[in-house]
C-alpha positions, 0 to 999 in steps of 0.5 A, a space after each residue: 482531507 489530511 496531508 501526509 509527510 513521508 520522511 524516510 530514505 525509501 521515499 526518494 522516488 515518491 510519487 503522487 498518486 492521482 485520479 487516474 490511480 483512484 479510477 484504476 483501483 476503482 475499476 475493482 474496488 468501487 467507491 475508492 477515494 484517492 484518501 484511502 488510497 493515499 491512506 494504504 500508501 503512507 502506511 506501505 511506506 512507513 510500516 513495510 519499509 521500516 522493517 525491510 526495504 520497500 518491494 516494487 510493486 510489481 514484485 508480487 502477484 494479487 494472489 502474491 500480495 493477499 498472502 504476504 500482507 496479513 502475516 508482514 502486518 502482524 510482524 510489524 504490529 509485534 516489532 513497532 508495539 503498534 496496531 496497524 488493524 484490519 482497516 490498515 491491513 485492507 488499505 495496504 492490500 487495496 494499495 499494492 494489489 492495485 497500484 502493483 501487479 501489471 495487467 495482461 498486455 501492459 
């Protein structure tokens, strides 16, 4: 298990995740580890706020999050000479998919 440092102005208001986030995401991603979820995290933070400030989470839809992700990976990769990949991309969207939209009746 690695430790992840954010440094950037965005994290001021950061905030651990836990085992009741990684049994929130397993709920529809079965077998989720709360690495990979940290994972899709850090990498939220660090490539989407480098370019823009950071959107709340529960500023998009899943639908919202599915359409918006693919095309802000591939923009990141081209400005920061990076490659984030498919894995980076499934990480950010597993994240902000799940940690994101609310539910019905919350």
């Amino acid at each position: 298990m690695g430790i992840y440092l954010i440094g950037c102005s965005a994290s001021k208001n950061v905030v651990a995740l836990s085992q009741a986030d990684v049994d929130r995401v397993q709920t529809k991603y079965p077998g989720y580890t709360l690495a990979e979820l940290n994972e899709g995290k850090v990498l939220y933070e660090k490539h989407c706020g480098n370019c823009h400030g950071l959107k709340p989470l529960n500023s998009q839809s899943e639908q919202g999050w599915n359409n918006v992700v693919p095309p802000m990976v591939q923009k990141a990769n081209k400005k920061e000479g990076i490659e984030i990949g498919k894995r980076g991309e499934d990480l950010i969207i597993k994240y902000v998919t799940t940690m994101g939209p609310l539910k019905k009746g919350q």
